[in-house]
C-alpha positions in Angstrom: 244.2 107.9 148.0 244.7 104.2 146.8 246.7 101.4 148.2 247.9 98.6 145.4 249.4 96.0 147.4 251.1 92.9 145.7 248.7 93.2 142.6 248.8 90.0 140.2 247.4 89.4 137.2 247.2 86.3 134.2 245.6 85.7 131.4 245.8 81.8 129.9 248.6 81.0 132.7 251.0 83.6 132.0 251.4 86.8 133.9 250.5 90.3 132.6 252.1 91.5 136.3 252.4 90.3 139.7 253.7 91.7 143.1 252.9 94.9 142.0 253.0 97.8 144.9 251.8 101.2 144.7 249.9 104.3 146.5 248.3 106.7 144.4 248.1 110.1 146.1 245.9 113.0 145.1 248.8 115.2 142.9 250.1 112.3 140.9 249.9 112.8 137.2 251.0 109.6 135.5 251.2 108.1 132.1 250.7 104.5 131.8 253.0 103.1 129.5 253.6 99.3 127.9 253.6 97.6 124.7 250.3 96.1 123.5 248.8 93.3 125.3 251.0 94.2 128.3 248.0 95.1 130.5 247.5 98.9 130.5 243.9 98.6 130.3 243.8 95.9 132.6 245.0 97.7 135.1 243.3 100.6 134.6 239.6 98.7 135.0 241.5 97.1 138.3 242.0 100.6 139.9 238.2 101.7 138.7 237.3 98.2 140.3 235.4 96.8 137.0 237.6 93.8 137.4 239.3 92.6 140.4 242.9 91.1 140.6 244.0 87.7 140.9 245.4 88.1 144.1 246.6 91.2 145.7 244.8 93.8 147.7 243.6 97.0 146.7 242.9 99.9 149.4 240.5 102.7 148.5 240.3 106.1 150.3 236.3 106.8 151.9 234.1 108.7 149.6 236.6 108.5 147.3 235.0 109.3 143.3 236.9 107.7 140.2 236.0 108.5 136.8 237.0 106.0 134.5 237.2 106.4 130.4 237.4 103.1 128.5 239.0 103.2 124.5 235.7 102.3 123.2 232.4 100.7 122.9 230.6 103.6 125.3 227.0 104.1 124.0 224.1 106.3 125.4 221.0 106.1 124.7 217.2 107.9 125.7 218.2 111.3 126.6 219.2 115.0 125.0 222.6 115.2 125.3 222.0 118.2 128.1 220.3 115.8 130.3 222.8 113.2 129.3 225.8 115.0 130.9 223.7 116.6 133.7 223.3 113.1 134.9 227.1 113.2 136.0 226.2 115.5 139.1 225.3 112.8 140.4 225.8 114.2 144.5 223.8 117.7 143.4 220.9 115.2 142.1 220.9 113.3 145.3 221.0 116.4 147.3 218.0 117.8 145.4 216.2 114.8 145.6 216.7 114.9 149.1 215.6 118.9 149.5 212.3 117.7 147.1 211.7 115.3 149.8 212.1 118.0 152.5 210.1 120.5 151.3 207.3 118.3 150.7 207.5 116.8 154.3 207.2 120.8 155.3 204.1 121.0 153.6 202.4 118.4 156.0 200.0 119.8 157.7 200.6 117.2 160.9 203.9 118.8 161.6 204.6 119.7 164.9 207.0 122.6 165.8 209.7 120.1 167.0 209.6 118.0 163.6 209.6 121.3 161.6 212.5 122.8 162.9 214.9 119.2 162.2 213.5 119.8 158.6 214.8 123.5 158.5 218.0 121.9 159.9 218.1 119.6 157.7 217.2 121.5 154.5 219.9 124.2 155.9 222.4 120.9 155.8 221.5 120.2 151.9 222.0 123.7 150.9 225.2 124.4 152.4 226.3 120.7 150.6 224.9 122.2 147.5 226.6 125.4 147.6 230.2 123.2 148.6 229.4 121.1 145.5 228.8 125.1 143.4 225.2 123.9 142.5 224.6 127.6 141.1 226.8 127.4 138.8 226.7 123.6 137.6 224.5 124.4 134.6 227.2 126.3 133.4 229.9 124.1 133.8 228.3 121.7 132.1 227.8 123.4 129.5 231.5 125.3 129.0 233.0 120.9 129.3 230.1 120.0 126.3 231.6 123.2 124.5 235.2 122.6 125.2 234.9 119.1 124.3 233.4 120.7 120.4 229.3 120.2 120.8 227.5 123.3 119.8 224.8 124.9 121.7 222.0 123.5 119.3 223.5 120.0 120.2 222.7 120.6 123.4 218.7 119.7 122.7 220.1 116.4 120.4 219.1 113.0 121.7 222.4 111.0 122.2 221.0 108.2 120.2 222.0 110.5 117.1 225.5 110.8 117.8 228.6 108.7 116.2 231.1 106.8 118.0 233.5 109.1 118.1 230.7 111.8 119.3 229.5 109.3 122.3 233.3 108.9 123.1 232.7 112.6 124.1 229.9 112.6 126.3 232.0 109.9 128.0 234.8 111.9 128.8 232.3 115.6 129.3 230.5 113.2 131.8 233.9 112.0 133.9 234.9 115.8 133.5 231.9 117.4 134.5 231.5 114.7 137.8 234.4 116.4 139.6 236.3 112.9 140.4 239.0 112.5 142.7 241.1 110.3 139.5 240.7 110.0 136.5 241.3 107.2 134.6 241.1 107.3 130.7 242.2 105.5 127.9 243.4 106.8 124.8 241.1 110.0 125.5 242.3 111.7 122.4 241.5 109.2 119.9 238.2 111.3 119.1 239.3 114.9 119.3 240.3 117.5 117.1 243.1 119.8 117.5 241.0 122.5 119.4 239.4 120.7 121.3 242.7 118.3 122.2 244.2 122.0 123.7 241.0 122.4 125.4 241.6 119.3 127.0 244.6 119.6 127.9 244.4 123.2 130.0 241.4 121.9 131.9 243.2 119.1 132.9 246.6 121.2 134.1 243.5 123.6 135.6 242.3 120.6 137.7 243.5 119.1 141.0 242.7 115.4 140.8 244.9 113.0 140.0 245.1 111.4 136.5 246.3 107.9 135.0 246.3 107.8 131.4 247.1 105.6 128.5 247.9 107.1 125.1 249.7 107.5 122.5 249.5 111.2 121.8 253.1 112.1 123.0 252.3 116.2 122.9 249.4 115.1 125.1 250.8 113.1 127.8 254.1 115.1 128.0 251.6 118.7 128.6 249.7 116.9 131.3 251.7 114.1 133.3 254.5 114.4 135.5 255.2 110.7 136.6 255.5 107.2 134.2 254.4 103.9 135.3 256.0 101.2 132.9 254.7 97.5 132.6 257.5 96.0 131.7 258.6 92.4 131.8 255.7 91.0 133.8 256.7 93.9 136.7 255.4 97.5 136.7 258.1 100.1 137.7 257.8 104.0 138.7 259.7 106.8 136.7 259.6 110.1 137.7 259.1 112.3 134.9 257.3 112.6 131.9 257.0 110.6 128.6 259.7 112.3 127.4 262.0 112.3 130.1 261.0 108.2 130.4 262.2 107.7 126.5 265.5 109.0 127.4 265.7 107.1 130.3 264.3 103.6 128.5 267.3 103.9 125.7 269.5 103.9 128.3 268.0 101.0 130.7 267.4 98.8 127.3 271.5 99.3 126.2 272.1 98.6 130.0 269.9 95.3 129.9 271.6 94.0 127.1 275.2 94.6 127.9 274.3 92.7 131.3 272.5 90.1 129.0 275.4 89.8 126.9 277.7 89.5 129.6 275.6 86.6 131.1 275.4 84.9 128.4 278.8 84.3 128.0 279.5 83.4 131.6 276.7 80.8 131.6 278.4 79.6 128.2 282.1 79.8 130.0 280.7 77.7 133.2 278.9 75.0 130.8 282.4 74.5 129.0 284.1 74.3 132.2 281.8 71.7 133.4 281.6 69.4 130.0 285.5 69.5 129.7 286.0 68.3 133.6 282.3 66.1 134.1 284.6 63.0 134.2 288.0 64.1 135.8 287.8 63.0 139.4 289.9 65.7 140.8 287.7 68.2 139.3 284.4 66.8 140.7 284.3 69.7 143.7 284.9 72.3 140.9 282.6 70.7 138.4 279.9 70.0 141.1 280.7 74.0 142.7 279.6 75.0 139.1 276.7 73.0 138.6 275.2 74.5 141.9 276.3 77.7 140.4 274.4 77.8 137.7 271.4 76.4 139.2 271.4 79.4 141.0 271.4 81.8 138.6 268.3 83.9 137.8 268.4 84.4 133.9 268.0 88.0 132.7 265.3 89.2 130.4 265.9 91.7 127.4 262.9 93.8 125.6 261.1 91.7 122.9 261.1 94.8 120.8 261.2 94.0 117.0 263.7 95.5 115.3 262.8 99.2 113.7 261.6 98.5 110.0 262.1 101.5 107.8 259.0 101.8 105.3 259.1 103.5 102.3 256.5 104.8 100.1 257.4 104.3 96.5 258.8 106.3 94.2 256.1 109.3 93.4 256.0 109.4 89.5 256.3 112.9 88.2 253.7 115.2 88.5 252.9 119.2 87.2 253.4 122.1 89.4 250.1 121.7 90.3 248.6 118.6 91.7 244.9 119.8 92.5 243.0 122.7 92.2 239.8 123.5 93.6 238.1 126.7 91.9 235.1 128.8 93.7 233.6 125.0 95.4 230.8 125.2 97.3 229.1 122.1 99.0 225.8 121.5 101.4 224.7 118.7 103.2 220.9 119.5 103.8 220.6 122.6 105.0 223.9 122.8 106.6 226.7 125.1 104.5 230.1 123.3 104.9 231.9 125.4 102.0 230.9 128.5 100.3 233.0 129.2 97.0 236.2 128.1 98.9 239.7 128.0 96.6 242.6 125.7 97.0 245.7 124.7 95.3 248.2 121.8 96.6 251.2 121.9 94.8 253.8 119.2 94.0 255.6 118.5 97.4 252.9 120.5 99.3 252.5 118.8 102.8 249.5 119.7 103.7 247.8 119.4 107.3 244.3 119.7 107.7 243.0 120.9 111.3 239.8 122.7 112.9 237.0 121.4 114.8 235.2 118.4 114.1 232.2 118.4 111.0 234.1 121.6 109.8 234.6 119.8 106.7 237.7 118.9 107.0 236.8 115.1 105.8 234.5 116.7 103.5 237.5 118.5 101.6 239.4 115.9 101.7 237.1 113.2 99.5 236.6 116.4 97.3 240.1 116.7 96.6 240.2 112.9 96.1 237.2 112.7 93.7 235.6 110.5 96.0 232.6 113.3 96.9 231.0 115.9 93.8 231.3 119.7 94.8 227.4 121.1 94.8 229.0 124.2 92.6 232.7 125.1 91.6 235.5 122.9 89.5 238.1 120.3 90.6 241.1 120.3 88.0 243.0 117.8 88.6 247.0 118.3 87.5 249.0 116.7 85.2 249.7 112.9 85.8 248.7 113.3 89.2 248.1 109.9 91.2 246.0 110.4 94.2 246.2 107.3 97.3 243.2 108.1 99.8 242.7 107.0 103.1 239.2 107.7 104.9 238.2 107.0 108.5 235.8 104.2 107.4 237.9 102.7 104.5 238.5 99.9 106.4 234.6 98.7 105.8 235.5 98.9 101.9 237.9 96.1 102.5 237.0 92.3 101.4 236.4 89.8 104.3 236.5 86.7 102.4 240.4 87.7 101.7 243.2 87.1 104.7 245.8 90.2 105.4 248.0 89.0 103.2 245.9 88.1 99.9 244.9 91.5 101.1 248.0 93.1 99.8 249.1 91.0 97.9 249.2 92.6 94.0 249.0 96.0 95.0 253.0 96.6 94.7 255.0 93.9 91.9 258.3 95.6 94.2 257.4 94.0 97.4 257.9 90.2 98.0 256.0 88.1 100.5 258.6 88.5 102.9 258.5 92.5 102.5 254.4 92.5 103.0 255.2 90.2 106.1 257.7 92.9 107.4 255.4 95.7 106.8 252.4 93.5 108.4 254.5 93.1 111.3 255.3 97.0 112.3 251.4 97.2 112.4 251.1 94.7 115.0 250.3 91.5 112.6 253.1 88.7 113.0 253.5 85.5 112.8 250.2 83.1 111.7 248.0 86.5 112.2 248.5 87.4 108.8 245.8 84.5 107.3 243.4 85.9 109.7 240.1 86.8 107.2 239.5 90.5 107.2 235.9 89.6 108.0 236.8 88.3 111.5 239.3 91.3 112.4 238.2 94.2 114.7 237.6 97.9 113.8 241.1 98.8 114.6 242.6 95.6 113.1 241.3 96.9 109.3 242.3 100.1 109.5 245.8 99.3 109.8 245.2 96.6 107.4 243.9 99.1 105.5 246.9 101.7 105.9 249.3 99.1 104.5 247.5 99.5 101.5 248.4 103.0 101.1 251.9 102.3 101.8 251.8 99.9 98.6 249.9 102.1 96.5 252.2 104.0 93.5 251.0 107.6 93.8 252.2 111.4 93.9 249.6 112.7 96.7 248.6 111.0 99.5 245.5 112.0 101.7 245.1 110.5 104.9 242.2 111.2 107.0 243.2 110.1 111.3 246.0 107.9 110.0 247.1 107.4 113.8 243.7 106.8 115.3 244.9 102.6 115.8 248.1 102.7 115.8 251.3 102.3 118.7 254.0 104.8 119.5 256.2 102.3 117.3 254.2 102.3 114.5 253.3 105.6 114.2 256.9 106.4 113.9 257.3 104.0 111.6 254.4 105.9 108.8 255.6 109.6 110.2 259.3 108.4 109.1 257.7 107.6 105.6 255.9 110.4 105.4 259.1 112.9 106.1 260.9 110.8 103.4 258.1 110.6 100.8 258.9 112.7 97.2 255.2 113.7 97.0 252.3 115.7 98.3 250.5 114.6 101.6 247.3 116.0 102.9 246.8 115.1 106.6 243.9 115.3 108.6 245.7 114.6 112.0 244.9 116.3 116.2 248.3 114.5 116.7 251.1 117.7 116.9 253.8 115.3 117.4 253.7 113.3 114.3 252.8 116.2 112.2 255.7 118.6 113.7 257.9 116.8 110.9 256.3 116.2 108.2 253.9 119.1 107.0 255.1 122.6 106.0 251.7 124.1 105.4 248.8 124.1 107.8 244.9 124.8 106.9 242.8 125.8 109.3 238.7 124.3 108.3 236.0 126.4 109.9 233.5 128.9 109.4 232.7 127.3 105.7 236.2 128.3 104.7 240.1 127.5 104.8 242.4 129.9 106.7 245.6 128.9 105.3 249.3 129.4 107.1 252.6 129.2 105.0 254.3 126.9 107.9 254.8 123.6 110.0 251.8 122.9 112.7 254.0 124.7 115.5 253.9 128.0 113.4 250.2 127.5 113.1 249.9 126.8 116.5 251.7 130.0 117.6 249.8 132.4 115.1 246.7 131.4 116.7 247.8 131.9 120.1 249.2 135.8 119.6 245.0 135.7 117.8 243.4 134.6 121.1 242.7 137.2 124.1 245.2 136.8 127.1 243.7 135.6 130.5 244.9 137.1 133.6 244.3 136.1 136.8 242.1 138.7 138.5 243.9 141.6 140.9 243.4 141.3 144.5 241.1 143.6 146.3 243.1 146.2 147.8 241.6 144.8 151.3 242.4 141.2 150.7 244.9 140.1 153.5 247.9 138.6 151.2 250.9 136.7 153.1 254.6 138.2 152.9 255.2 134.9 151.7 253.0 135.3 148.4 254.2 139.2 148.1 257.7 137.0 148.5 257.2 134.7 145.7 255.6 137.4 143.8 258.4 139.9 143.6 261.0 136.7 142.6 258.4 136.1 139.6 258.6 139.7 138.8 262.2 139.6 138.8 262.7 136.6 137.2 260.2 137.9 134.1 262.5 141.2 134.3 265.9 139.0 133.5 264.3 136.8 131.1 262.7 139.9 129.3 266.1 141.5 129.7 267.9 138.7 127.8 265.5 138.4 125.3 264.5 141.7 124.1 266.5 142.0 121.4 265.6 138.9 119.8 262.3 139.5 120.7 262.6 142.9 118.9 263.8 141.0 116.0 261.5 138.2 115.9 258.5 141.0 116.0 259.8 142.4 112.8 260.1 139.0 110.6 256.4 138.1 112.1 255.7 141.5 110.2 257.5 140.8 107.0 255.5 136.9 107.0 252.5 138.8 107.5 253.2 141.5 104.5 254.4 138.5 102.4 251.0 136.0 103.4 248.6 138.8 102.4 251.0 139.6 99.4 251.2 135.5 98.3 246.9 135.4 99.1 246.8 138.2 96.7 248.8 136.8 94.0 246.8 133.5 94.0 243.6 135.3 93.5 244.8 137.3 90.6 246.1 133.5 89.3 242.5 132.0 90.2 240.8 134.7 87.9 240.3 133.1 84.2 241.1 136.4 82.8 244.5 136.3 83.9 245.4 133.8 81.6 244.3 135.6 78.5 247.7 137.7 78.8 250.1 134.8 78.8 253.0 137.5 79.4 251.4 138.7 82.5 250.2 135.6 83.4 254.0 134.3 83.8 255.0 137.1 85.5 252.5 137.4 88.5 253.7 133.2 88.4 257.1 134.3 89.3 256.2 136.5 91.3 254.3 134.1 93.1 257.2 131.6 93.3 259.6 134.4 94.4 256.9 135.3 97.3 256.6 131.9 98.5 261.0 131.0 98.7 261.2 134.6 100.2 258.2 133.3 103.1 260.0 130.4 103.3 263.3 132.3 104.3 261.7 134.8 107.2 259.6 131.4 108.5 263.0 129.5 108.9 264.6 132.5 110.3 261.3 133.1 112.7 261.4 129.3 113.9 265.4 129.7 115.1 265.3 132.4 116.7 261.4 131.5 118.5 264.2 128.3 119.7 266.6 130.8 121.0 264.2 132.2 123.1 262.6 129.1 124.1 266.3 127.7 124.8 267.0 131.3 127.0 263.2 130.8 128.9 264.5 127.3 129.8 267.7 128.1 131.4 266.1 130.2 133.7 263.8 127.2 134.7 
């Protein structure tokens, strides 16, 4: 579909990439990879032609449609947010346009017959284009993208002036979705999506035939919906086949190569020079000594990664806390006339890690500053647990920063551990090195202060740690870097994350927001995950009509899937069998463990001390015991994974 041929681009006379060749066909899936500044976006507004190369060519298939989703600044303005999206069909609105125009010439009464029947021609023309295009059923694929992507249906009406950012980031990509483009081209797409509507996204686009490029740092995302990696690299660009995954194994192993060859190098070039300083002056050596200069004239120097070395963060120490860090007793909250909670009950005990998911304006942000102290219940109590030290991070804390400081005064005085050198280390895994960190925070873009801003919360002593889209701003390197803290960190964390990679490790409880309550699930994000899955009604592909023709080549393939579902069903059964009965015993024990906390919720409870302490340890026996079957349930769901894949 598109021709790059010998692609170059600089900025300030040094190369992002040059002599870059590539063709783009209609199935490629690819993830765009690179360290910052390396010219992802770049090229991704080259292929979309909002910039053009410095010298190279680019060929472009006829009629060819490219939707292309920057990382930001995408505002619109003027229209509901119906009309707004509509105005992506952009071929059905010509072609209406154009039978508008028809039908009114029809009405003329100067027609003759001649000139009347090319307009019924024609008008037959623009309605066979508009049945290609599925006109009749536009409206409601506009509205199923709007849906998937989280609006509601009184959104629909909503003038788009209304929306946030993050909501206009939305209509973006519903408008590049809904356009039915030959590429896409997007840009951190998930930076602005919740978990559900992140899955939505990524089963349209595996239900989709054009091609995709994408940049981002979601690795769950990339690796469920690309195939192919394009890496820029050392001022080159080069092709992997495979996905992000696949590419990481296969980076570790081109780096080690690089800088054994480097290495090796090195110490020739170092082995030639010696040669030639010891025997410069010996006249019976000048051939040699000359034959070496030429030598290394000659020789192309290798480059290595510039890569800074892995820093390992750590949170500090979390002083000692109760049992209980928070609770939230019978809390209720309103905005307007809009019920977020209604008498909803929480606990996070001490080492709870705790992730927060469900659509977005559930109140998932809401329950977090409640828990934090930062937002007043309407009804209900916070009780707040012995010496328990709460370290908050919001979505806009980054505006609550000073401007007249630089990063470093910035942190400077939070932590009397850390020296200068330390804050410059931690500076430096999120992206601040050198002379950047006496930039004034005042002068520093929206993403710039929110990691300036998460460094804070790395400093800060506390025993529970909310963090509301930590990852938003943040590089594959450095969001390793906090998930590593996180898994090592003696406290409780409350996340509020759509990323399923960096959460896989760290939390072992899951809430689900929604509905004006908390659904909550004694397990990791993949246990969640799975729970609601077995919840959600299969989809089948429809039966064929007994008189639709079907090839002995499908009936072929057909019958190898059906016996290739009958081994793998054969060597799983019993496990399957066994897994079936654990799921049964997590699901006695959840409803036993929900029933327990509400009998500890109740203030009478605690007017029997005795009984009081027993339904406690109870409790605590209930929750080691759903530990136990959920460890068991998560080997044995590998097992079968590990079986599914060998048949693969």
């Amino acid at each position: 579909m598109i021709d790059l041929i010998n692609i170059a681009v600089q900025f300030g006379g040094k190369h992002l990439f040059r002599d870059f060749n590539y063709k783009i066909h209609s199935n490629d899936r690819i993830c765009l990879v690179g360290a910052n500044g390396s010219g992802k976006s770049t090229l991704l507004k080259i292929i979309s032609g909002e910039i053009f190369p410095e010298s190279g060519e680019i060929y472009k298939q006829k009629r060819i449609s490219i939707g292309y989703l920057p990382q930001d600044n995408v505002v619109h303005k003027g229209k509901s947010l119906i009309e707004e999206a509509s105005s992506a069909l952009t071929d059905i609105t010509l072609l209406k346009e154009k039978e508008a125009s028809i039908l009114a010439q029809m009405n003329s009464q100067d027609l003759d017959d001649e000139d009347r029947e090319e307009l019924v021609y024609q008008l037959g023309d623009v309605h066979n284009l508009l049945e290609d295009l599925d006109y009749y059923s536009a409206s409601s694929r506009v509205e199923k993208i709007l849906k998937g992507l989280g609006f509601l249906e009184e959104d629909f009406e909503k003038i788009t002036d209304t929306f946030s950012l993050g909501w206009q980031m939305r209509i973006a990509l519903s408008k590049i979705l809904i356009s039915q483009n030959d590429i896409l081209l997007m840009d951190e797409p998930t930076n602005h999506l919740d978990l559900d509507s992140l899955q939505w996204l990524v089963s349209f686009l595996n239900s989709t035939k054009c091609a995709l490029i994408i940049v981002s740092h979601d690795k769950y995302f990339v690796n469920s919906v690309t195939n192919r990696t394009l890496e820029i690299f050392l001022n080159k660009i080069t092709n992997f086949k495979g996905n992000y995954e696949a590419y990481l194994n296969f980076k570790e192993e081109r780096n080690e190569l690089l800088e054994n060859q480097y290495e090796m190098q090195k110490k020739k070039i170092k082995e030639t020079e010696k040669f030639i300083e010891r025997f410069r002056y010996k006249a019976t050596k000048a051939k040699q000594v000359q034959s070496r200069i030429k030598q290394l004239e000659k020789v192309e120097l290798l480059e290595i990664p510039s890569e800074k070395k892995e820093i390992r963060i750590r949170f500090p120490e979390a002083p000692p806390s109760g049992k209980v860090n928070i609770v939230l007793k019978d809390i209720s909250k309103s905005f307007g006339e809009k019920i977020i909670f209604d008498k909803l009950n929480f606990t996070i005990n001490r080492k709870d890690k705790i992730a927060f998911v469900g659509p977005n304006g559930a109140g998932k942000t809401t329950l977090s500053k409640i828990i934090a102290g930062l937002l007043s219940p309407d009804s209900g109590q916070r009780i707040v647990g012995h010496n328990t030290l709460i370290a908050h991070y919001a979505q806009d804390v980054a505006d609550q920063l000073n401007p007249g400081l630089d990063i470093l005064e910035t942190l400077m005085g939070i932590s009397d551990q850390v020296s200068i050198g330390g804050l410059r280390n931690l500076l430096g895994s999120f992206l601040f090195t050198g002379d950047d960190v006496f930039k004034k925070v005042g002068v520093l873009s929206g993403g710039e202060k929110s990691r300036v801003a998460l460094a804070k919360i790395l400093l800060t002593k506390s025993n529970l740690i909310i963090l509301d889209e930590p990852t938003n701003h943040l590089d594959i390197t450095s969001k390793e870097i906090l998930q590593k803290a996180l898994i090592d960190f003696s406290g409780s964390i409350v996340l509020i994350s759509h990323d399923i990679d960096f959460l896989k490790p760290i939390v072992n409880k899951t809430v689900d927001i929604k509905n004006r309550t908390a659904s909550f699930f004694e397990g990791g994000i993949e246990y969640f995950l799975y729970k609601k899955s077995i919840n959600q009604n299969d989809v089948n592909e429809n039966d064929a009509r007994p008189d639709d023709p079907i090839s002995e080549n499908k009936k072929l393939q057909r019958k190898r899937e059906a016996e290739l579902r009958q081994k793998i069903y054969s060597s799983t059964k019993e496990l399957k069998a066994k897994i079936k009965q654990i799921e049964m015993k997590i699901e006695e024990l959840e409803k036993s463990q929900k029933e327990l906390e509400g009998i500890l919720f109740s203030a009478e409870t605690y007017q029997d001390i005795k009984f009081a302490n027993e339904k406690t340890l109870e409790l605590n026996k209930n929750r080691i015991e759903l530990e136990q079957y959920l460890a068991e349930w998560e080997k044995i769901s590998a097992e079968i994974q590990k079986i599914k894949e060998s048949f693969s």
